[in-house]
C-alpha positions in Angstrom: 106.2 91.5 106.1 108.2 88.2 105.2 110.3 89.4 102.0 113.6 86.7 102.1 113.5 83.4 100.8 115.8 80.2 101.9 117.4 78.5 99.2 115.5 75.8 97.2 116.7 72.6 95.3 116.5 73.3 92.2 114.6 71.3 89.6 116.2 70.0 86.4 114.4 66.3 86.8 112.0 67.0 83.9 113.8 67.2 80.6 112.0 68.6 77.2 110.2 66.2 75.3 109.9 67.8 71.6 111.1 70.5 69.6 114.2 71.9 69.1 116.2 72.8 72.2 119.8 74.7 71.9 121.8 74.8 75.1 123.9 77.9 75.0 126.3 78.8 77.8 126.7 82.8 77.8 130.0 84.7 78.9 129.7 86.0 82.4 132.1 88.4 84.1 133.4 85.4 86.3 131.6 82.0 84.9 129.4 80.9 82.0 125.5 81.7 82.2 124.1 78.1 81.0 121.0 78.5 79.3 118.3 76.4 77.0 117.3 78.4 74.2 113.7 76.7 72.3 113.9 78.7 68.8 110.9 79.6 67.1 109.4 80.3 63.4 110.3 84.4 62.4 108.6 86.4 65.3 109.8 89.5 67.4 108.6 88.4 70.9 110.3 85.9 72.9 109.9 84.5 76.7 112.5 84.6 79.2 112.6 81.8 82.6 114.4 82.2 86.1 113.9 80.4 88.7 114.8 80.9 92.6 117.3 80.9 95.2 118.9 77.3 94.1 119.0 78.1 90.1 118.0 75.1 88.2 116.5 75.6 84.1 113.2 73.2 84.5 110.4 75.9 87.0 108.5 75.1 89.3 104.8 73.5 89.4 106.5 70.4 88.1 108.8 72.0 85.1 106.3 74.5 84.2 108.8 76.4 82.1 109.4 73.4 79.7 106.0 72.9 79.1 105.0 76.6 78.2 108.4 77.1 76.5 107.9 74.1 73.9 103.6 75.4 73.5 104.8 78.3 73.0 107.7 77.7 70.1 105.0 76.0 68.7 103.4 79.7 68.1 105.9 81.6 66.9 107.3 82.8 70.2 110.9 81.7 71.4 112.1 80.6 75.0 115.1 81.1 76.9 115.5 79.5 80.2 118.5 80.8 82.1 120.4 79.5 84.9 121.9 81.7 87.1 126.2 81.8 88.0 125.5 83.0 91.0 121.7 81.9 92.8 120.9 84.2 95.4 122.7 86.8 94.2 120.5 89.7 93.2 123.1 92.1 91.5 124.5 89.4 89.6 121.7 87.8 88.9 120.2 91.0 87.0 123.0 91.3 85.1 122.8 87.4 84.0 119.0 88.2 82.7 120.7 91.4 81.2 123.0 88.9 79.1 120.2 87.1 78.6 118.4 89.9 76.7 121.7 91.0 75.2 121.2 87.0 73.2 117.7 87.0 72.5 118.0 90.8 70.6 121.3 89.2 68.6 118.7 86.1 68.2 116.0 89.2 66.6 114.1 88.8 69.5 113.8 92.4 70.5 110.4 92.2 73.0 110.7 89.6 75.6 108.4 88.9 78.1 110.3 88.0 81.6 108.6 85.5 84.0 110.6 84.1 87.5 109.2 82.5 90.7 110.6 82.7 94.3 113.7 85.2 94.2 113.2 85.2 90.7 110.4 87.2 90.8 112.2 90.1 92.3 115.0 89.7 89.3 112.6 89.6 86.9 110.9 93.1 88.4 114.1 94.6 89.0 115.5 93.9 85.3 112.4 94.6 83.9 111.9 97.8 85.7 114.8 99.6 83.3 115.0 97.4 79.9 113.4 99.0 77.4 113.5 95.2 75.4 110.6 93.9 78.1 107.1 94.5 77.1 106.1 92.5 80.2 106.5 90.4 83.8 105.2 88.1 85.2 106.4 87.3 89.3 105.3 83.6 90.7 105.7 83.3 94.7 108.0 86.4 94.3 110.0 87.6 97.5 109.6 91.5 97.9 113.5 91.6 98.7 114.5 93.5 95.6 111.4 94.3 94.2 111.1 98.0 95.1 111.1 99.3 91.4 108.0 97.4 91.0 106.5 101.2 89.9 108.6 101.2 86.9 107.5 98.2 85.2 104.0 99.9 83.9 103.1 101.0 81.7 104.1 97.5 80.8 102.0 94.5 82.8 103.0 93.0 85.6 101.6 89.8 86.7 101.8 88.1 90.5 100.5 84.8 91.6 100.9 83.6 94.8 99.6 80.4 96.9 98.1 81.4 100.0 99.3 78.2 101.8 103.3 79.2 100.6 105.5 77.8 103.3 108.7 80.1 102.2 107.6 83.7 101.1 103.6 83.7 102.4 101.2 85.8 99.7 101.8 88.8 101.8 105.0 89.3 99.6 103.5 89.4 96.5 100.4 91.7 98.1 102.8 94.6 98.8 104.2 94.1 95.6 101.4 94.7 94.2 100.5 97.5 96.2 103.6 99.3 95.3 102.7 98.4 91.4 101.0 100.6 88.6 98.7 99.7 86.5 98.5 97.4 84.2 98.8 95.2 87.1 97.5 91.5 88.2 97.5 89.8 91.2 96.2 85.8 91.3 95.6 84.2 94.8 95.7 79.9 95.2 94.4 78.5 97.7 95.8 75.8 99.9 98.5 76.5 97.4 102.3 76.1 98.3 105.4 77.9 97.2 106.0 75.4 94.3 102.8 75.9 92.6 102.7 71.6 92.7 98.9 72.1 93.7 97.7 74.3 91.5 99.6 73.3 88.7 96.6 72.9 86.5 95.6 76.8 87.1 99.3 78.1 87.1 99.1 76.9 83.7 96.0 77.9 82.2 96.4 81.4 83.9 99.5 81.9 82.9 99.0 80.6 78.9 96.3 83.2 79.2 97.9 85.9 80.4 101.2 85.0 77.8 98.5 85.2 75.3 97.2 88.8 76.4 100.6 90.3 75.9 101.5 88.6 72.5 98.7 90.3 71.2 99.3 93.2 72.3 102.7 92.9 71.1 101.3 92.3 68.0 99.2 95.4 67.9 101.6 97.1 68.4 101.3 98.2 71.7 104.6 97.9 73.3 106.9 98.2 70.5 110.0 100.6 70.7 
């Protein structure tokens, strides 16, 4: 089973195109956490972005994190996309998505979804294993280095997608993830698809909009609040 990723460029190319965007550097132990924060209108849930190995602020699938974080400030729900100080680093990357959290609560953002692709998706399943602020994770072309408190995450969903074509970290990865997962748990396969998502862009997104959708509402029923 393939479970460690090489680093990635990252991808900062595509630069928001409306809204409001507030960078926001963070105090680290040993550097600054930069960070793009896309405020919403009064709502308790906000969305939190990593990306992989190389750090970068923009996602993959083409900047799939600036698209969904500006949709979704539209709706009421906030964004923050943080870059790591360290990429690569697991331990010090939790604790930068920690920090994170610590910014969105001061923010009142006290649920927060958590989505990150490549190594991200094992910071994103280890942070969210623990913090009672997620309500929810979502893991795109996730290694499975790091990702052995998958368990913990439910009763709170868990999401994995995964192209079957992934020249870094192949599906298998996100397969024993899952199989080490409780339920509420999701697993989306894309075929002839590659670790950055470019060719199924079009079904990263709606899948993922939909699946963002699921947990708002359940948010908003109630279902996950502290």
């Amino acid at each position: 089973m393939h479970s460690q990723e090489t680093r990635e460029p990252h991808e900062d190319s595509v630069k928001p195109s409306r809204g409001l965007v507030r960078n926001v550097q963070l105090p680290g132990k040993d550097g600054t956490i930069r960070c793009c924060f896309h405020p919403a209108e009064p709502g308790s849930v906000a969305i939190l972005w990593v990306f992989g190995s190389g750090g970068g602020l923009g996602g993959p699938a083409g900047g799939l994190y600036i698209r969904h974080a500006e949709q979704w400030a539209e709706r009421g729900v906030a964004s923050l996309r943080l870059d790591y100080r360290h990429p690569g680093l697991l331990q010090e990357c939790f604790e930068d998505v920690r920090r994170g959290l610590d910014y969105l609560a001061q923010e009142q953002r006290p649920q927060v979804i958590l989505v990150g692709h490549s190594f991200g998706g094992a910071v994103v399943i280890g942070v969210g294993a623990d913090h009672p602020q997620v309500i929810a994770v979502a893991a795109l072309s996730s290694q499975a280095t790091g990702t052995e408190k998958a368990a913990r995450i439910s009763p709170r969903p868990l999401l994995l997608m995964h192209g079957t074509a992934d020249e870094i970290l192949p599906a298998d990865c996100s397969e024993a993830i899952y199989r080490r997962a409780h339920e509420p748990k999701k697993l989306l396969l894309y075929p002839r698809c590659r670790h950055g998502l470019d060719e199924c862009r079009d079904e990263i997104d709606r899948d993922l909009e939909q699946w963002l959708q699921e947990q708002v509402e359940l948010q908003k029923g109630g279902a996950w609040r502290a």
